[in-house]
C-alpha positions as CSV (number, residue, x, y, z in Angstrom):
1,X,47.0,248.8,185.7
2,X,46.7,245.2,185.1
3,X,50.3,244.9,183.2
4,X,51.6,246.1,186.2
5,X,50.3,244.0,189.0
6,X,51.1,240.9,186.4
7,X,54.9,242.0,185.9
8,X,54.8,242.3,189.7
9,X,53.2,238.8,190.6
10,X,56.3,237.3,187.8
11,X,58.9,238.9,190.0
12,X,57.7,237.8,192.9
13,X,56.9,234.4,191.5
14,X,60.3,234.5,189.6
15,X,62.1,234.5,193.4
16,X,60.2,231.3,194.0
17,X,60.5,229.3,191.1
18,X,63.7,230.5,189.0
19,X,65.8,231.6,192.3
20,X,65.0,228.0,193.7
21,X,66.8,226.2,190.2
22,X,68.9,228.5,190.4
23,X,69.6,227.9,194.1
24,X,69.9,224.0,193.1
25,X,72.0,224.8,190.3
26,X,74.9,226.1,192.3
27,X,74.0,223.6,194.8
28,X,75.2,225.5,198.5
29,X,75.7,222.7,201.4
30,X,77.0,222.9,205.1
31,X,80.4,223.9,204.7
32,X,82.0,226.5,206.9
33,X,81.7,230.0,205.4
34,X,84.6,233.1,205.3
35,X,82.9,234.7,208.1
36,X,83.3,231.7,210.4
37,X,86.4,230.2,208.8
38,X,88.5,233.8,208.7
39,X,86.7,236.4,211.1
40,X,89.0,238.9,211.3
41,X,86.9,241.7,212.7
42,X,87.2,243.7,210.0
43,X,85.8,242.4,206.8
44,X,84.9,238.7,207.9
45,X,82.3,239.5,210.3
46,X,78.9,236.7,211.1
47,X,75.7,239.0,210.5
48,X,72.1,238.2,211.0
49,X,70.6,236.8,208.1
50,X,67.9,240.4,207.8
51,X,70.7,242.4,208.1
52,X,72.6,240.4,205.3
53,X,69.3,241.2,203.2
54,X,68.9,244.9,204.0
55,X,72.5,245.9,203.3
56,X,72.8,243.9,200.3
57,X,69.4,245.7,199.0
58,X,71.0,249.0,199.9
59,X,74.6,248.3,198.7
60,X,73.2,247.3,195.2
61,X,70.6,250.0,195.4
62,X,70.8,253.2,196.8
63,X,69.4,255.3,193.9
64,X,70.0,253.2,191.0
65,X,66.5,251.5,190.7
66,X,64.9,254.5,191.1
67,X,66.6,257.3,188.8
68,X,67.1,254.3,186.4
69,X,63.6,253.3,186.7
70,X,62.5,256.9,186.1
71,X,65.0,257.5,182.7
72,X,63.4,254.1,181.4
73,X,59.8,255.4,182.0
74,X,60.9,257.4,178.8
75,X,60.1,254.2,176.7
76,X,57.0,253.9,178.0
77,X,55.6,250.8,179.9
78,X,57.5,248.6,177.8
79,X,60.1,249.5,180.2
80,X,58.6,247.1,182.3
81,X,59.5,243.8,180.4
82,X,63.2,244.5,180.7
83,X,62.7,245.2,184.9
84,X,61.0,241.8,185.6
85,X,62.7,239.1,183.1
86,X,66.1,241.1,182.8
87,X,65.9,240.8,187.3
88,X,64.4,237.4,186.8
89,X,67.0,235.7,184.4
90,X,70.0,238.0,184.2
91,X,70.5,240.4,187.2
92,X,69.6,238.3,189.9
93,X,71.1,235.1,188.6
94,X,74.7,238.0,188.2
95,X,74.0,238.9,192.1
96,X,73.7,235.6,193.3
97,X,76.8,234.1,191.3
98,X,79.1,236.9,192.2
99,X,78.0,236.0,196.0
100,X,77.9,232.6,196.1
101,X,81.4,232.3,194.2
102,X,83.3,234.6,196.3
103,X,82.1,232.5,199.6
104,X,83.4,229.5,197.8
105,X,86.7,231.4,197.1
106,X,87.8,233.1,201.0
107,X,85.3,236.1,199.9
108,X,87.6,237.3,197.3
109,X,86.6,240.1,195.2
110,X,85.4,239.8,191.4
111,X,88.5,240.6,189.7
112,X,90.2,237.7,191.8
113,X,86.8,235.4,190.9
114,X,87.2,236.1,187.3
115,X,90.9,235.4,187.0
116,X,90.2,231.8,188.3
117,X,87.8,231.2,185.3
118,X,88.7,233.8,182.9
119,X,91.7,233.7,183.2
120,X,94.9,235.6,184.0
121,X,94.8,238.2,181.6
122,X,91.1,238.8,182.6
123,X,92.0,239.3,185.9
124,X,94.4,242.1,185.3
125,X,91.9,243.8,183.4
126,X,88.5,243.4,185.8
127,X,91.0,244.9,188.7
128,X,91.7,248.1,186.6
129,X,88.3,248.0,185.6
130,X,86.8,247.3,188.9
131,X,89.0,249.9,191.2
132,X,87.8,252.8,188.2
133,X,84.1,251.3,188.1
134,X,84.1,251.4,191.6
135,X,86.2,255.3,192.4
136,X,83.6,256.5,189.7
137,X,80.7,255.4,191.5
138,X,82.2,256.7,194.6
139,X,82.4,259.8,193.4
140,X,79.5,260.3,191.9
141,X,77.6,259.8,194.7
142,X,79.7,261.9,196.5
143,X,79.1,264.8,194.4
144,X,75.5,264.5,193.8
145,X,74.6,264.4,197.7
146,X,76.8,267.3,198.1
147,X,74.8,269.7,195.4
148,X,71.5,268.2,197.0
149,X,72.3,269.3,200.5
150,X,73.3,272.9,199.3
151,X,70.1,273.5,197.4
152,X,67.9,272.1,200.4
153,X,69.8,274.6,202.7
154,X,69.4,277.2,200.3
155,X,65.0,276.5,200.3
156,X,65.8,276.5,204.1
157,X,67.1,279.7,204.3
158,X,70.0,279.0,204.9
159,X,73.4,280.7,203.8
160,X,77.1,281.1,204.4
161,X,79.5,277.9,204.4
162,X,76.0,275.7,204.1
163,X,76.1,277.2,199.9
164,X,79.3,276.2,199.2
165,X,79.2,272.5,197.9
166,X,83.1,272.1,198.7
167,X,82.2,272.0,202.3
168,X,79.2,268.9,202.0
169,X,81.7,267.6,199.7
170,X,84.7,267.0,202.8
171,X,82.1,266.3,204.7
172,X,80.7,263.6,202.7
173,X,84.2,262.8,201.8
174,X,85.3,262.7,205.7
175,X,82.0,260.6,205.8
176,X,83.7,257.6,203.2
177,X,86.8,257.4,205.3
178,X,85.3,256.5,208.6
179,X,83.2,253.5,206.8
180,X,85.8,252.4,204.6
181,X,88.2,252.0,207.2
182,X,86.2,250.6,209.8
183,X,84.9,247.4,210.9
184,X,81.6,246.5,208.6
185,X,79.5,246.3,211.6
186,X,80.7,249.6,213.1
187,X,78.6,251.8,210.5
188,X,77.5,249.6,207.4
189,X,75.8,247.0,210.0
190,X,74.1,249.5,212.3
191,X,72.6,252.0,210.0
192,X,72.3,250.3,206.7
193,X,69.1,248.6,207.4
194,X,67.2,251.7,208.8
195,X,68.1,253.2,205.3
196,X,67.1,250.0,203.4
197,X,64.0,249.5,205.5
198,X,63.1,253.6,204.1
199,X,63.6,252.5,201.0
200,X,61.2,249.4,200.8
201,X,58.6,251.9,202.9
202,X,59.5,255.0,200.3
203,X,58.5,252.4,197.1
204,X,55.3,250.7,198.9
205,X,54.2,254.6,200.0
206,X,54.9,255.6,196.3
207,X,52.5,252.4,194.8
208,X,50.1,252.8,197.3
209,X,49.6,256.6,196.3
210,X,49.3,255.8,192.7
211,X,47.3,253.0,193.1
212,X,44.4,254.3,194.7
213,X,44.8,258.0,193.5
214,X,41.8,259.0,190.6
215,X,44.2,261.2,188.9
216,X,46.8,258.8,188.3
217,X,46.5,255.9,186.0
218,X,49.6,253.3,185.2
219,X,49.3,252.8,180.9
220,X,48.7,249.0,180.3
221,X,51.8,247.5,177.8
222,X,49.8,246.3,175.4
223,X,48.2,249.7,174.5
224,X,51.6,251.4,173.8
225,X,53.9,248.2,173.2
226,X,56.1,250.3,171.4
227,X,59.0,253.6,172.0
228,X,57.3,256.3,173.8
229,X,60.5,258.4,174.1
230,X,60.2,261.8,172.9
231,X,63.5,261.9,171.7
232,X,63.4,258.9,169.5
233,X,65.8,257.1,171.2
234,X,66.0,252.8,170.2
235,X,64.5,250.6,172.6
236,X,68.2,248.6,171.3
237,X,70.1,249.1,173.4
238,X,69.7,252.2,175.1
239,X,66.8,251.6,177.8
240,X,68.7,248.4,178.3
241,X,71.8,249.9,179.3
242,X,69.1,253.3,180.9
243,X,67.8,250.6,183.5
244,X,70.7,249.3,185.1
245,X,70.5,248.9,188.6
246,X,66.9,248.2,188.0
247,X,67.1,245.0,185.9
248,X,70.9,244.2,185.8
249,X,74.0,245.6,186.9
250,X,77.7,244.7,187.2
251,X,78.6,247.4,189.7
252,X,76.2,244.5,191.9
253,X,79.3,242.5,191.6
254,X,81.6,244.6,193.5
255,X,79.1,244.9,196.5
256,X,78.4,240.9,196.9
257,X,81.5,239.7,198.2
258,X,81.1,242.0,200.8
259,X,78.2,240.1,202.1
260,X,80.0,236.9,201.1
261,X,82.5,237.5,204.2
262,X,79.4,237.9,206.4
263,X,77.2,234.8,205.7
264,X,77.4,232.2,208.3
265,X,75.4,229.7,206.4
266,X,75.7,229.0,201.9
267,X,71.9,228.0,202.5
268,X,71.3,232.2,202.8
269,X,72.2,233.2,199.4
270,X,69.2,232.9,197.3
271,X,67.1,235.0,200.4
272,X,70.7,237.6,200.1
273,X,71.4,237.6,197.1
274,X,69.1,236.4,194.4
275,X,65.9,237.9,196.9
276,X,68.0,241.5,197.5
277,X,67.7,241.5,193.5
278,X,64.1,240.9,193.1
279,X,63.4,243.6,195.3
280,X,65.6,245.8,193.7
281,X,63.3,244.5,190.5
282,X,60.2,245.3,192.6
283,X,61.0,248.5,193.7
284,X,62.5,249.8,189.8
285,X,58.8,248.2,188.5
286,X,57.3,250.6,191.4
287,X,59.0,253.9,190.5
288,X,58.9,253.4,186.7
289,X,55.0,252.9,187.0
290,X,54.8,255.7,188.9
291,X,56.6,257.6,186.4
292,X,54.9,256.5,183.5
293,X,51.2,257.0,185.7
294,X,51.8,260.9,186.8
295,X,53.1,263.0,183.9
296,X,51.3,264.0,180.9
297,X,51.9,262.3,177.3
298,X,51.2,263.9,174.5
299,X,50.9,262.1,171.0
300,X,51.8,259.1,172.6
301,X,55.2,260.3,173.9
302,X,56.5,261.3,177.1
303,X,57.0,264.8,176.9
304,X,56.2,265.5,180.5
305,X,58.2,263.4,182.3
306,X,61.4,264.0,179.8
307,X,60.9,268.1,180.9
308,X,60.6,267.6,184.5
309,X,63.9,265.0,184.0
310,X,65.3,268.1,182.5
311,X,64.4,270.8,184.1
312,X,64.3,269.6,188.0
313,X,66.6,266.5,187.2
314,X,65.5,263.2,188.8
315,X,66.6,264.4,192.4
316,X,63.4,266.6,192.0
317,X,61.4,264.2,190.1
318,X,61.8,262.3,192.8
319,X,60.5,264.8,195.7
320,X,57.5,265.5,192.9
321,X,56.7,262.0,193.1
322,X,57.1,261.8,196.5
323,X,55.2,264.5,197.9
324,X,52.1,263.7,195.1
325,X,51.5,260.1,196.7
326,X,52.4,260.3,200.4
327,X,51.8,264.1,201.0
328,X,53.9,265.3,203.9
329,X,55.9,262.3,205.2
330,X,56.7,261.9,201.1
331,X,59.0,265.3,201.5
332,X,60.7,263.2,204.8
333,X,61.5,260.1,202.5
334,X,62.7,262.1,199.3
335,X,65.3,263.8,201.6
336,X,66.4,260.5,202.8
337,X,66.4,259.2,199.4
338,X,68.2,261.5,197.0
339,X,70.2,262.2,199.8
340,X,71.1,259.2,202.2
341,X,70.4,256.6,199.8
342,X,73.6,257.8,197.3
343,X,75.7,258.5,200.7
344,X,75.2,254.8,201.4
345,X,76.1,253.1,197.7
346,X,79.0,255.3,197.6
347,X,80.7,254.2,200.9
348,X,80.2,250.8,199.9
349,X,81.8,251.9,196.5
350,X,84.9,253.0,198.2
351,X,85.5,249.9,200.8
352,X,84.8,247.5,197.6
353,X,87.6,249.1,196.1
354,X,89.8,249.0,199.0
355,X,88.9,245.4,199.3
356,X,89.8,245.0,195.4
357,X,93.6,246.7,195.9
358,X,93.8,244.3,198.9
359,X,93.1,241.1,197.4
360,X,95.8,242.7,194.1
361,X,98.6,243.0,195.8
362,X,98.1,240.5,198.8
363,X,97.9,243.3,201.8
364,X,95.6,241.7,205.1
365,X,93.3,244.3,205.7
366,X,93.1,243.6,209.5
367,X,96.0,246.0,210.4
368,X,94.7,249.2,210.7
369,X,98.0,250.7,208.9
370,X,97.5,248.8,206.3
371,X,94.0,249.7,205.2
372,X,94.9,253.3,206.0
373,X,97.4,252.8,203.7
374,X,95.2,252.3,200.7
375,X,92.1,254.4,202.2
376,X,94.1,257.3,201.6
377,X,95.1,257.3,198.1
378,X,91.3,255.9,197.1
379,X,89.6,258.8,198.4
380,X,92.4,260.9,196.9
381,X,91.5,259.8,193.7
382,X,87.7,260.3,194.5
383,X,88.4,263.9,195.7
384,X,90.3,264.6,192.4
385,X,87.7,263.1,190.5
386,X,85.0,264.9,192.1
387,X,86.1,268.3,190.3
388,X,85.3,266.7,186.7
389,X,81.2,266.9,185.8
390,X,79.8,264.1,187.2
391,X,77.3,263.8,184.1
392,X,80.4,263.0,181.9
393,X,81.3,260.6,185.1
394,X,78.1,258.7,185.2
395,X,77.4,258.5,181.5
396,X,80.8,256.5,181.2
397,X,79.6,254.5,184.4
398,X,76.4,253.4,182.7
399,X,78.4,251.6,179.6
400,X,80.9,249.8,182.0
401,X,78.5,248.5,184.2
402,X,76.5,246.6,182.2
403,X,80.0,245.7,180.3
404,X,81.4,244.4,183.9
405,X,77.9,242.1,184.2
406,X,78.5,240.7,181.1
407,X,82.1,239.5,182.1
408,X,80.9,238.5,185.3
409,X,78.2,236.1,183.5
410,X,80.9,234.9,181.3
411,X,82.8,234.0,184.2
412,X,79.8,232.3,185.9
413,X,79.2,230.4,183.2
414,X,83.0,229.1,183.3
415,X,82.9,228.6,186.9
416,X,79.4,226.2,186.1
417,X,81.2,224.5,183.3
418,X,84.0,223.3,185.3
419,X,81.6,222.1,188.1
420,X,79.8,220.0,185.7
421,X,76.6,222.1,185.8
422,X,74.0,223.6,183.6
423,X,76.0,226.5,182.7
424,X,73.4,227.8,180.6
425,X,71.3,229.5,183.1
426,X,74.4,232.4,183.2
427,X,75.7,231.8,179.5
428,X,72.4,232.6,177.8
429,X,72.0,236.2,180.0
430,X,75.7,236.5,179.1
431,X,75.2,236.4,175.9
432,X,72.6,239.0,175.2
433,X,74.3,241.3,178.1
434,X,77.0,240.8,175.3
435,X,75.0,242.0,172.2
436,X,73.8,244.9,174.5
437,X,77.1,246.4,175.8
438,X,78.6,246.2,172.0
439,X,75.7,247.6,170.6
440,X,75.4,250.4,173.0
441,X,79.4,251.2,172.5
442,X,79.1,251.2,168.8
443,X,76.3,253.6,169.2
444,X,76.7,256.1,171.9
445,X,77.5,259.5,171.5
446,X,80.2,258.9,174.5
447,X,82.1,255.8,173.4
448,X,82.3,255.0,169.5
449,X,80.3,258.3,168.6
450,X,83.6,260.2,170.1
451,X,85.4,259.3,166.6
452,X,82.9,258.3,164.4
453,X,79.0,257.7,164.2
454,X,77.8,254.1,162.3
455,X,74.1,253.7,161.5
456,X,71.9,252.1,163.4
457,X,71.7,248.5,161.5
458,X,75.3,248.3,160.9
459,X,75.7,248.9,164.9
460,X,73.0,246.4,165.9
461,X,74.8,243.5,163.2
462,X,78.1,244.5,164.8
463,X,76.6,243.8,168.6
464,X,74.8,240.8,167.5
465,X,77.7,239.4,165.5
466,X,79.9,240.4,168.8
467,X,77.6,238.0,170.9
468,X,77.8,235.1,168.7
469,X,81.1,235.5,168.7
470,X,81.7,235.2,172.7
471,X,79.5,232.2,172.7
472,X,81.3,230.7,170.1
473,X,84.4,230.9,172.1
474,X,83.0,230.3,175.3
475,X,81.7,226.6,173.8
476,X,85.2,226.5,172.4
477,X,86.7,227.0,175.4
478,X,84.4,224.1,177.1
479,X,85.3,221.7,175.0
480,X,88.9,222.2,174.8
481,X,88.7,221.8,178.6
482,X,86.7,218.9,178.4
């Protein structure tokens, strides 16, 4: 297990070290904040610096680290690599960037952020991009939580209206409306760090079980430092686009400005932020351990964690986990988290795209009429959407995400230029989050595979060549403006 508790110690000792340069980098001072400068009561609201933490964690969260985490177990340990440098370097450098920007800029949102650096055509495209990012998410973990809650009142015994998924799905629905119209402290700030505090206790409950079971045993990374994927699936880029939320994701981008209108100090982004991240990274690292520790490989591949993904799904790899390591109050926490913990990213999901429209067209969100007047037609759209598989939903999801974090580091890196600082700390992670997306389209069954299928190597030249090319321009572009 020694692989493990090393990839740990670098995360943790990643927050310290990298987070602090990075912290210095960007350089936050004394100036008065959104929250204090704005406060309208709605969106600009002064929270406690532990709150700011634990509903950041759970806004970027919610299940991603851990169904992510247990999809990149496929891989095998080497899964692990990508969780600790890809949170050290790239995801949490994205998180705390896409914060510490929009407090700079009134809180904006991204797509406002990006159009100052990116430019004006950019910003056009990250709204479209970020309002159907965001409504996909929304939905997705609207529908998920909805079939979850149906099957555990059908093990309950339950029947009538409590099997129908249409009626968790209003419900949950009904849910979304209430917190994306009200205040952030109304809902988001009371509950959200009960759920976020669940799901630090749910990972440390999950370690400690594997850690001092006899059955269990976590596979070092240099014994399989290789594919242990059953189906044969590249390492490039696939488990790097798999492990998302885990390592890096741009759907993180959406969700930081909100806390950016609820800082009452700059000197609490690295803790918010860049720290909310490194936990994320902790708690992915956790659940893909445990993952790679509890089912059986055979021929050095995964074949018993890829048939309980398939045949239970993650939800109930999850409560298997769960239940193996903590016994009892496991079956508690699994509820809460394939349940709760989906509830919350999705709410989140919707009032960042509320917050997106706003910021579009100019509309002040502290009239009630006028957020009911975009809360409305979001959750429309989510209800509509919610009648489509949400597989075919989330496998699109997976590609833009990591796309977004790659324009998002782009945009960092501008914003670093023109401040006359070491801009490489975001170009370098924007480059290979370039090579990564472009590979992955050019390979996946969903996006290029639709029309036609290129082998491998011609795909990987096309990514790499893709990357170059963005850097190339980006230099370009610096010294033009130099």
């Amino acid at each position: 297990m020694l692989s493990f508790f090393i990839c740990l110690a670098i995360l943790i000792i990643g927050y310290c070290t990298y987070g602090k340069m990075v912290e210095n980098t960007f350089g936050p001072d004394d100036r008065e904040t959104p929250a204090v400068a704005i406060n309208d009561g709605v969106d600009y609201v002064v929270l406690p610096q532990w709150k700011l933490f634990l509903i950041q964690l759970l806004n970027i969260a919610g299940l991603g680290p851990i169904f992510g985490a247990l999809a990149g177990a496929l891989w095998g340990p080497v899964v692990f690599l990508w969780i600790t440098f890809g949170t050290i370097f790239a995801g949490a450098v994205h998180d705390f960037f896409a914060g510490m920007i929009s407090v700079r800029h009134n809180g904006e949102s991204i797509s406002e952020i990006t159009g100052y650096y990116l430019g004006d055509t950019m910003k056009t495209i990250m709204r479209v991009f970020a309002v159907i990012l965001l409504i996909m998410v929304g939905t997705v973990f609207a529908v998920g939580p909805a079939g979850l809650l149906v099957k555990l009142c059908k093990d309950s015994g339950l029947d009538g209206i409590f099997l129908n998924p249409m009626f968790w799905l209003a419900i949950v629905l009904t849910y979304y409306f209430i917190a994306t119209f009200v205040s952030i402290d109304k809902i988001i700030g009371k509950i959200y760090p009960l759920f976020g505090i669940c799901l630090i206790v749910m990972a440390v409950g999950v370690a400690t079980g594997v850690l001092t079971s006899s059955e269990h045993q976590i596979p070092e990374l240099w014994d399989n430092f290789g594919s242990m994927h059953p189906a044969k699936t590249p390492i490039w880029a696939f488990m790097f686009i798999t492990v998302a939320c885990g390592a890096i994701s741009g759907f993180h981008a959406t969700q930081s400005p909100l806390m950016a209108r609820c800082m009452k100090s700059e000197r609490q982004g690295r803790f918010v932020f860049y720290g909310a991240m490194v936990c994320e990274g902790v708690i992915a690292l956790i659940w893909a351990a445990a993952a790679c520790a509890m089912y059986q490989v055979v021929d050095g591949q995964n074949v018993g964690l890829a048939a309980a993904l398939k045949q239970i799904q993650p939800a109930g790899v999850v409560y298997e986990v769960c239940t193996s390591t903590m016994g009892g109050i496991g079956v508690t926490l699994a509820m809460l988290g394939v349940v709760a913990c989906p509830i919350t990213s999705g709410d989140t999901a919707f009032r960042s795209a509320r917050l997106v429209v706003a910021d579009w067209f100019g509309i002040n969100q502290a009239d009630w009429k006028n957020r009911l007047i975009l809360c409305l037609p979001l959750l429309g759209t989510g209800a509509l959407l919610s009648q489509i598989d949400y597989s075919i939903v989330w496998r699109y999801f997976s590609w833009t995400n990591q796309t977004l974090a790659m324009i998002v580091l782009w945009a960092a890196a501008m914003y670093l230029f023109k401040n006359k600082k070491n801009y490489w700390i975001c170009a370098v992670p924007a480059t290979f989050m370039s090579a990564v997306s472009i590979t992955y389209f050019c390979m996946a069954k969903e996006c290029l595979g639709l029309v036609m299928a290129l082998p491998t190597v011609v795909s990987y030249g096309i990514g790499i060549a893709a990357a170059v090319l963005f850097l190339n321009l980006f230099l370009r572009a610096t010294k033009k403006a130099a």
